[in-house]
C-alpha positions in Angstrom: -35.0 -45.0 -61.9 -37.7 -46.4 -59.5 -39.0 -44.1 -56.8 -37.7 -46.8 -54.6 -34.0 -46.0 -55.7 -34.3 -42.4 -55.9 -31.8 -40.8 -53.7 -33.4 -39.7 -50.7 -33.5 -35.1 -50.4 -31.6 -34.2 -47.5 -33.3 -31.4 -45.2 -30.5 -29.1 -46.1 -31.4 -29.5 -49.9 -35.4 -29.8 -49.1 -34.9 -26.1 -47.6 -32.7 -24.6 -50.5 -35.4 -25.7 -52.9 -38.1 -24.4 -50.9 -36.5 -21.2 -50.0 -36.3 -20.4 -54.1 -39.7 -21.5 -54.6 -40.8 -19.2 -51.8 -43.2 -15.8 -52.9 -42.6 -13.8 -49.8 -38.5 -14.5 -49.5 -37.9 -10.8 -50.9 -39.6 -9.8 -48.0 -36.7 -10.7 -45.7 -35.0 -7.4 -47.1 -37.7 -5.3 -45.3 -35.8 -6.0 -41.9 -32.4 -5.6 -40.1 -31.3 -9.1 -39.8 -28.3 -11.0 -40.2 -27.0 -14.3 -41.6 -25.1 -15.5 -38.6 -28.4 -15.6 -36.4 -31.4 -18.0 -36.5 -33.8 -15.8 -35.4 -37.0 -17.6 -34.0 -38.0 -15.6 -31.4 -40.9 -12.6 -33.4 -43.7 -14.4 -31.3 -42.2 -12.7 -28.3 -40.6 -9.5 -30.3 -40.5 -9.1 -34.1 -37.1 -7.8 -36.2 -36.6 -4.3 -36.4 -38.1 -3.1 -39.9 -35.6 -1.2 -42.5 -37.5 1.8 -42.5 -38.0 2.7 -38.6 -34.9 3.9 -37.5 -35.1 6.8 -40.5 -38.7 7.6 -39.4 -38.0 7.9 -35.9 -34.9 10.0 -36.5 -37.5 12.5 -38.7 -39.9 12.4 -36.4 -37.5 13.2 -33.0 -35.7 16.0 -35.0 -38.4 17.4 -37.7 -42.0 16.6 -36.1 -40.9 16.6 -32.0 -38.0 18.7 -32.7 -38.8 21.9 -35.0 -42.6 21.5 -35.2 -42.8 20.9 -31.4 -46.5 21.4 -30.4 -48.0 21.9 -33.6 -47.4 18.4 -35.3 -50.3 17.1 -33.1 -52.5 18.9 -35.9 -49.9 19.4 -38.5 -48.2 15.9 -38.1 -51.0 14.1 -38.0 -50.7 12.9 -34.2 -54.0 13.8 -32.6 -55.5 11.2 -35.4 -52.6 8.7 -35.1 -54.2 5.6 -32.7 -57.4 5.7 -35.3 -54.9 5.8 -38.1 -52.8 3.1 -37.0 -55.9 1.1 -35.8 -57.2 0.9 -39.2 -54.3 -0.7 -40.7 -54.1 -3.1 -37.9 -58.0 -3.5 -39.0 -56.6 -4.5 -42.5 -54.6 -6.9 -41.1 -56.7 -9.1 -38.8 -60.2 -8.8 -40.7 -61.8 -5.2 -39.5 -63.2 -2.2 -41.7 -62.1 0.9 -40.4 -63.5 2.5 -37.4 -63.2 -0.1 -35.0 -60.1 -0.4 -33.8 -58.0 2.0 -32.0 -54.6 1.1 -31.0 -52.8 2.6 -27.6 -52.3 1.6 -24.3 -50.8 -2.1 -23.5 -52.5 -5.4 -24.0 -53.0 -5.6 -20.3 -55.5 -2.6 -20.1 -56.5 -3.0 -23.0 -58.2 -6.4 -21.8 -59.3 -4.8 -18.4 -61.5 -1.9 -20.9 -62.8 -4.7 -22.8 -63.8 -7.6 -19.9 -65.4 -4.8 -18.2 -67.3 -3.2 -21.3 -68.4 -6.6 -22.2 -70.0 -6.9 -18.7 -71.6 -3.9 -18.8 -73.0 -4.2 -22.0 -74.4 -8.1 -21.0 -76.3 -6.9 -18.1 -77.8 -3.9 -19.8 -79.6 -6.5 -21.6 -79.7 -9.1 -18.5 -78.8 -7.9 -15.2 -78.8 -11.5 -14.6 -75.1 -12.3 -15.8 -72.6 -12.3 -13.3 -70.1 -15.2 -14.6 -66.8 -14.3 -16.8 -65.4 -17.3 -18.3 -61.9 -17.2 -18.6 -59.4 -19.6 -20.7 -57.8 -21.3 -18.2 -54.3 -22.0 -19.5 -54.3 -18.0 -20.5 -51.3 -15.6 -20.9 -51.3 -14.5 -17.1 -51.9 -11.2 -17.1 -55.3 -11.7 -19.2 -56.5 -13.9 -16.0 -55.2 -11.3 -13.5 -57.3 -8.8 -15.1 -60.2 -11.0 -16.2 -60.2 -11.6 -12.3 -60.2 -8.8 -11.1 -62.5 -7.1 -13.5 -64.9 -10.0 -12.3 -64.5 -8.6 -8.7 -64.8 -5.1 -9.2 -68.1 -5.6 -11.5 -69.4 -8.0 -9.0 -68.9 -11.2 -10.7 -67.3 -14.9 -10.2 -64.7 -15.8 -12.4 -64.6 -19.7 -13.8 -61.1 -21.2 -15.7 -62.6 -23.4 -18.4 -59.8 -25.2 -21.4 -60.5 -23.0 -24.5 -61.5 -25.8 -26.5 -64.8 -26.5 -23.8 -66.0 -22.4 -23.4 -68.2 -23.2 -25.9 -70.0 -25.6 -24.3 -69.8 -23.9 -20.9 -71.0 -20.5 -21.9 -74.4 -20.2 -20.5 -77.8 -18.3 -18.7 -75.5 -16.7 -16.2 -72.2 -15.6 -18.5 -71.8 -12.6 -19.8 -68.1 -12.8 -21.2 -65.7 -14.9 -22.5 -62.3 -14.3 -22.4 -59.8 -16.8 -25.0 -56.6 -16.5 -26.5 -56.6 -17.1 -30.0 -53.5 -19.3 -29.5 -52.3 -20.8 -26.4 -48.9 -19.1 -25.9 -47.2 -22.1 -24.4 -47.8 -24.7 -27.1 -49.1 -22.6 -30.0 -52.3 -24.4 -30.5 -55.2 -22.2 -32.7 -58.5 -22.4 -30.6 -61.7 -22.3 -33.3 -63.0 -18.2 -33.2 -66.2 -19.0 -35.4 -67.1 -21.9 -33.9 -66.5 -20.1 -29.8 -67.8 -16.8 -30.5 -71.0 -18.5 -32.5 -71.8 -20.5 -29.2 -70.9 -17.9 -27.0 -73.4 -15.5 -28.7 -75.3 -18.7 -28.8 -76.0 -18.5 -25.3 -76.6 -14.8 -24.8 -72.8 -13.6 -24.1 -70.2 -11.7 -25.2 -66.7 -13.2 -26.2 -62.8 -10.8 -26.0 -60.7 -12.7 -28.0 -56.8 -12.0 -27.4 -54.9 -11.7 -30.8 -51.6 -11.4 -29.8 -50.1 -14.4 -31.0 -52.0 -14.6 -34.8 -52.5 -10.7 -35.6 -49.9 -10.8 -38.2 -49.5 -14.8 -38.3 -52.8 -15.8 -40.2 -56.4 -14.1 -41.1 -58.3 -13.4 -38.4 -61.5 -12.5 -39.7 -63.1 -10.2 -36.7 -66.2 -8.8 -39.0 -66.6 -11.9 -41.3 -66.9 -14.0 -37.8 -68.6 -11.6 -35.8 -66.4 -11.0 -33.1 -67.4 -8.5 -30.4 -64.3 -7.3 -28.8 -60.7 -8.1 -29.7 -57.5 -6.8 -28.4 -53.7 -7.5 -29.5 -50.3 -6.4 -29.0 -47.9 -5.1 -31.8 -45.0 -6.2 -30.8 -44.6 -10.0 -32.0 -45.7 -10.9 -35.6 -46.1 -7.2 -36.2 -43.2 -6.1 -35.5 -43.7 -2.8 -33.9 -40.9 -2.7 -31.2 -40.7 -3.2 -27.5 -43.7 -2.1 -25.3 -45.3 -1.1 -28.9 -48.9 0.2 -28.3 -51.7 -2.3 -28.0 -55.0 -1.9 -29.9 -58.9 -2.0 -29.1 -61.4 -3.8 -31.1 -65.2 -3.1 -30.4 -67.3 -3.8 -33.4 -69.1 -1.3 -34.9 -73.1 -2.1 -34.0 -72.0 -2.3 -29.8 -69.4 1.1 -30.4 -72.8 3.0 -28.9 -73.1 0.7 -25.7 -69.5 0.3 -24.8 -69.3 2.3 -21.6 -65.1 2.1 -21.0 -64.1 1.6 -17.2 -61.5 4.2 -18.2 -62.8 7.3 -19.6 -60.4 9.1 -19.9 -60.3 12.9 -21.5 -58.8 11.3 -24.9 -62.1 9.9 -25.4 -64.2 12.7 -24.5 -66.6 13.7 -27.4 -65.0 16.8 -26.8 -61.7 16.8 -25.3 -60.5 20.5 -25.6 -63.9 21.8 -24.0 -62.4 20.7 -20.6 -65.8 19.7 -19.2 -66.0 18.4 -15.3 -68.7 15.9 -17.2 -67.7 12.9 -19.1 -69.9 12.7 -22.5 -68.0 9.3 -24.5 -66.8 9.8 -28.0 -68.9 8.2 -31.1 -66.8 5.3 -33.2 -63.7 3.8 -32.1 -62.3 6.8 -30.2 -64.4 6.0 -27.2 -61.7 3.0 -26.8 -58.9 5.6 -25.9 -58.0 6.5 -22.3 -55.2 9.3 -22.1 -52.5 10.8 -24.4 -51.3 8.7 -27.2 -47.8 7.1 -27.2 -46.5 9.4 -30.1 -43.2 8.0 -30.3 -44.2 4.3 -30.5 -47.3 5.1 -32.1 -45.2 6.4 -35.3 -42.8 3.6 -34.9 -45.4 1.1 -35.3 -46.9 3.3 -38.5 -44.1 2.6 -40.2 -43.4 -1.1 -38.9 -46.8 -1.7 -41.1 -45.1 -0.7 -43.9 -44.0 -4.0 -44.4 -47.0 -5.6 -45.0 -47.9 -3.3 -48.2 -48.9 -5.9 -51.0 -48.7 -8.8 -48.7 -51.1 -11.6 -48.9 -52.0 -12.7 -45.6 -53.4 -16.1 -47.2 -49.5 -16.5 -48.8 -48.3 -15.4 -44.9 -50.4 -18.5 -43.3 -49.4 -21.0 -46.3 -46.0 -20.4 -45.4 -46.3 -20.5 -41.8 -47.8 -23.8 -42.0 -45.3 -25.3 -44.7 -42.1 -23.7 -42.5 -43.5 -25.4 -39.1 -44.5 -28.4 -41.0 -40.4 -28.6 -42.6 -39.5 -27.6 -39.2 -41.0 -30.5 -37.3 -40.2 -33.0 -40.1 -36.3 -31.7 -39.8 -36.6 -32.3 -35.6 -37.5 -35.5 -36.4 -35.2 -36.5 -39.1 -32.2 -34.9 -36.7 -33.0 -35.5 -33.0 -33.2 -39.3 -31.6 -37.0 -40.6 -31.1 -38.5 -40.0 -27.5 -35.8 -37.2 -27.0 -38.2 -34.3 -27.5 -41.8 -34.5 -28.1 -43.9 -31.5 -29.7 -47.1 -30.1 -27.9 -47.8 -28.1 -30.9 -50.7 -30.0 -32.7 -50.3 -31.5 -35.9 -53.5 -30.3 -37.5 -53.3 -27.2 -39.6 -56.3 -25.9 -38.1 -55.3 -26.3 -34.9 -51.6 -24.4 -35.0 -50.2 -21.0 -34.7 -47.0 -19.9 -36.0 -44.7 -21.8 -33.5 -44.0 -25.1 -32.2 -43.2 -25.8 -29.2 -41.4 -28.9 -28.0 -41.3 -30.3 -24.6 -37.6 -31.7 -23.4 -35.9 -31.9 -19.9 -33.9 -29.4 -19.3 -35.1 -26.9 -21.2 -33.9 -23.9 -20.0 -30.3 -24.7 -20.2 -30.7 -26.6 -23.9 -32.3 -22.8 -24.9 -29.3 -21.1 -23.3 -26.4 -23.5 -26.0 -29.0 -22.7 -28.5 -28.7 -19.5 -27.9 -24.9 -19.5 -27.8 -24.5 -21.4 -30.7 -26.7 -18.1 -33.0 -30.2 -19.9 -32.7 -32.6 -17.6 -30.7 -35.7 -19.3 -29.8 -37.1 -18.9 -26.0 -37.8 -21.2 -23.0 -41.3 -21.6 -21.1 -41.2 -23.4 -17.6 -41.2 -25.9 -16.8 -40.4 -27.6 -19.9 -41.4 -26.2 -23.1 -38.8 -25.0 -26.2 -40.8 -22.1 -28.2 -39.9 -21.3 -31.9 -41.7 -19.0 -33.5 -41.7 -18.6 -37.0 -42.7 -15.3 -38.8 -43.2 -16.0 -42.5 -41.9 -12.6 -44.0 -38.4 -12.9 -42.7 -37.6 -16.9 -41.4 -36.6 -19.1 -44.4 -36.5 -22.9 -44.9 -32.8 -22.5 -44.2 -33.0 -21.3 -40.7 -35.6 -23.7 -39.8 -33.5 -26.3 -41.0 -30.2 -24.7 -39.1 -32.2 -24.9 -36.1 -33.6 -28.3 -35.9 -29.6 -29.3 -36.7 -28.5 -27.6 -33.9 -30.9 -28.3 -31.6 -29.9 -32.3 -32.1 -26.5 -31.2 -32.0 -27.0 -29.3 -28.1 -29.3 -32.3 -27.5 -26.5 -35.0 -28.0 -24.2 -33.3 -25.6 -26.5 -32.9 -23.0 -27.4 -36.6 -22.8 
């Protein structure tokens, strides 16, 4: 039989046969999910893993409730963010000691923006510009701008791809997400954080939407500052702590707008003077979250003997499957993706750009397929390579085409 008469693979087979092929399907067992859910939504909050809700009951009744007080010590918790930060180090390309998690993503950004000033003009009083990605999540440009005014700076929106380019004599930092929320497009972090440095500045980059998606590389690209939530591809539950990166050689120049007693080089001396920590500890501000802290310990559990290599080979090849089964299912010109085509240019989602969006979400929705909606127009699916399969990518785009024809 000629290739030409070969009977053309359906989508539905296509994803069966890919599904069996697939190294990291046994992984799917590591969370609480069900079979009568497309669940495409772990860029805005990952599944629940297995093993949390046994933790958390040991921890309220043993740790919290028995040991009370003395699990700080004999628990482990004093050490926890350093602890935790070092396996979210393992994860997005950092030796241990530099990162710390705690605190939310938002001030987490505010400590870094205004740590990367400080350390600029130590070397060049000179720099008063921060350079902001201008189609940012919003609350990293609410606090990029106001960091700017309260260290005395202007703020400028540039697109991510040109900060590069318009990083100069008067910068000081750089603020970029890794990948634009919106349409999940992958800006270059060795090629912006080279010409950043290039031109005498300091680049933040904002992890939350690849920490747990691809490699990161933060050492191997020389990143200065990094910060990241824990809640999306790693899984650590709603309002999960945040995490600091400050690489290692600026740790003894990073004066924190927020020095709090947790980061005190002695915190039990109770001194009225501040004196900052050594190492990634300077990074922490007040009392660590213990209870989400430990959640998020164990949510990383999951990732024990994963490669993340095999992680971003199948997040290409599902979003890949999943954009070839749009277009094989929904009518041309009825959709349109904004998530680039070039590997080296996407996340872990694709986005697709429809009228009526928010309503076409909501049957989606209704109909067990749980992606989100982004005004004014944009359909977000985000696919997290240890638990999404072929299968549900495939349900999805059927579905979707099947809401689409009874909406037009």
């Amino acid at each position: 039989m000629s290739d030409a008469t070969k009977p053309t693979e359906s989508p539905a087979a296509k994803a069966a046969r890919l599904d069996t092929a697939d190294e990291l399907a046994k992984l799917r067992d590591r969370f609480v999910l069900d079979d009568a859910t497309v669940y495409l939504d772990g860029n805005s909050l990952g599944a629940l893993p297995a093993g949390v809700q046994d933790r958390m009951a040991d921890v309220v009744g043993r740790e919290w409730g028995r040991l009370r007080i003395r699990s700080w010590t004999e628990s482990g918790w004093w050490t926890a963010p350093e602890r935790i930060g070092d396996r979210i180090g393992a994860l997005t390309g950092a030796a241990p000691g530099q990162i710390v998690a705690g605190d939310s993503t938002s001030v987490n950004v505010f400590k870094a923006v205004v740590g990367a000033v400080r350390m600029a003009r130590q070397t060049d009083p000179a720099r008063d510009e921060v350079l902001v990605d201008a189609t940012t999540f919003p609350t990293d440009g609410y606090i990029a701008e106001s960091a700017a005014r309260m260290t005395g700076c202007t703020i400028r929106a540039v697109d991510a791809a040109d900060i590069a380019a318009a990083a100069g004599p008067r910068t000081a930092v750089a603020l970029v997400n890794h990948v634009d929320y919106r349409t999940g497009r992958l800006h270059d972090l060795p090629g912006t954080t080279a010409a950043v440095h290039a031109a005498g500045a300091l680049v933040v980059w904002d992890l939350c939407h690849t920490a747990g998606a691809l490699p990161v590389g933060l050492d191997e690209h020389g990143v200065d500052l990094a910060v990241g939530c824990t809640y999306k591809y790693l899984n650590g539950g709603p309002g999960a702590p945040a995490y600091l990166y400050v690489r290692r050689d600026l740790q003894p120049r990073f004066d924190s707008p927020l020095p709090g007693w947790n980061s005190h080089r002695d915190p039990f001396a109770m001194e009225a003077a501040y004196r900052p920590a050594d190492g990634s500890v300077r990074g922490r501000v007040g009392t660590p979250e213990i209870l989400s802290l430990l959640a998020l310990d164990t949510a990383l559990d999951v990732w024990d003997g994963v490669s993340l290599d095999a992680v971003r080979a199948k997040s290409l090849a599902l979003t890949d499957f999943f954009l070839e089964c749009v277009a094989a299912y929904v009518p041309e010109g009825v959709v349109r993706s904004v998530t680039p085509a070039a590997h080296a240019e996407r996340g872990s989602q694709v986005a697709l750009r429809c009228s009526d969006a928010g309503a076409v979400m909501g049957e989606l929705i209704a109909r067990g397929v749980v992606g989100d909606f982004r005004e004014p127009d944009i359909l977000r699916f985000g696919f997290t390579p240890l638990y999404t399969r072929f299968a549900d990518a495939e349900r999805a785009a059927r579905v979707l085409a099947q809401v689409l024809e009874g909406t037009r």
